[in-house]
N, C-alpha and C positions, 0 to 999 in steps of 0.2 A: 514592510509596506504591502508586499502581495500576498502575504497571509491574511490582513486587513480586507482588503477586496473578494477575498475567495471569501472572507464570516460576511462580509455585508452582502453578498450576493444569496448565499446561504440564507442568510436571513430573511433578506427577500422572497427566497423561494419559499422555504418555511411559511411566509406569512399568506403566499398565495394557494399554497397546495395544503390544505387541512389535514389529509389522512398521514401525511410526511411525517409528522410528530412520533407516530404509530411506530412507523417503517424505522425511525431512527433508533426511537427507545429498543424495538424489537432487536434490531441492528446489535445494539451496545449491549442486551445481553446476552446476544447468542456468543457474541464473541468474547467478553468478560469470561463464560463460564466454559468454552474453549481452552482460553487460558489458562484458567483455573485446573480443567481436565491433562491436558498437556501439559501443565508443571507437575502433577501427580504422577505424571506417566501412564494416565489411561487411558489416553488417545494420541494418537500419533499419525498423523497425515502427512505422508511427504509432499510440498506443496514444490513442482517444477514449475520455473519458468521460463520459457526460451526468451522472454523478452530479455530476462535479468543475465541469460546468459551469450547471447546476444551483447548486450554494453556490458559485462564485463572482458569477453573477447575486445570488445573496440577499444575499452580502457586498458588494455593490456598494452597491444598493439599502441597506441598512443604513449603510455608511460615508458617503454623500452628504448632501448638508444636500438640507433638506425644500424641495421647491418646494411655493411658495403658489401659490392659484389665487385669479386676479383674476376 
């Protein structure tokens, strides 16, 4: 249901902003042939992220049984 709302908003926006069609297509090959590169092994970006590492710390912490304190 909120994937729905996220393509009808999208749409929306699409239909208001013209040059967006440009931006998207541009979008989808630069990273198609990204992919493409990086499965070859001829580019290779390490891509950090402290958000991702960030909630995985929190999801840890959350997942582990509680240590008691003697």
């Amino acid at each position: 249901m909120g994937y729905s709302f996220i393509a009808v908003a999208l749409m929306n926006l699409h239909s208001k902003v013209p040059f967006l069609r440009y931006f998207v297509v541009a979008f989808g090959v630069t990273v198609g042939i990204y992919k493409i590169l990086s499965a070859l092994g001829y580019v290779k970006l390490p891509l950090s992220s402290p958000l991702r590492e960030k909630s995985n710390m929190i999801l840890e912490k959350a997942t582990s049984p509680l240590q008691q304190l003697l």
